[in-house]
N, C-alpha and C positions, 0 to 999 in steps of 0.2 A: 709688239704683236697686237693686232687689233682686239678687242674685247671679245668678240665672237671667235676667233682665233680664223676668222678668213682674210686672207691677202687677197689685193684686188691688183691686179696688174695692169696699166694700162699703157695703149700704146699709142704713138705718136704715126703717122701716116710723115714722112720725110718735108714735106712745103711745112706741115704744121710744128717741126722739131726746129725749122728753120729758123720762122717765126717766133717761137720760142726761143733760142738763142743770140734772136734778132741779126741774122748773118742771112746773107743771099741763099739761096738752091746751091746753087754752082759752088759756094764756100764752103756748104755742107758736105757734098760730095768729095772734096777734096780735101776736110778734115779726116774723111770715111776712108780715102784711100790712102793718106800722107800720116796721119798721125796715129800712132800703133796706142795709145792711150783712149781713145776714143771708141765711144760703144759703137759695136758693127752690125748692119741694119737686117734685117729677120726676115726672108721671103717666106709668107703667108698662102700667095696665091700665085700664078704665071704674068698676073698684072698689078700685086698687093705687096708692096712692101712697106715694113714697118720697122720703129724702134720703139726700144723701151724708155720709157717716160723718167724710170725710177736711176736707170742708168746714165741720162742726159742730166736730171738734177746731182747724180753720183758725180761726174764729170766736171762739172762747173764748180760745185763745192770744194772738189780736190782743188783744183787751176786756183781759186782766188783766194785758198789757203799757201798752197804752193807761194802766189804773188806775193805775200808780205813779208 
């Protein structure tokens, strides 16, 4: 918990989670729809969708523990 005791949430806009995982658009979306492990993205707006930042590093962590 942070010393203030505020959490800050932040969220990734889908090109930029992609980016982040260094995997195309179209690989994103198909981990979104294919793999039931994988955070599921958050409509925000009619044209605003997002994901959570702290769940994409949750995800990866698991995966390359998982791998060894």
């Amino acid at each position: 918990m942070p010393a203030n005791g505020v959490f800050i949430r932040r969220y990734l806009r889908p090109k930029v989670a992609a980016k982040k995982l260094g995997i195309a658009d179209s690989t994103l979306w198909l981990k979104i729809k294919t793999d039931p492990d994988f955070p599921q993205p958050i409509k925000i707006g009619p044209n605003t969708t997002v994901l959570i930042e702290d769940e994409i590093d949750h995800y990866v962590s698991t995966r390359s523990r998982e791998a060894r």
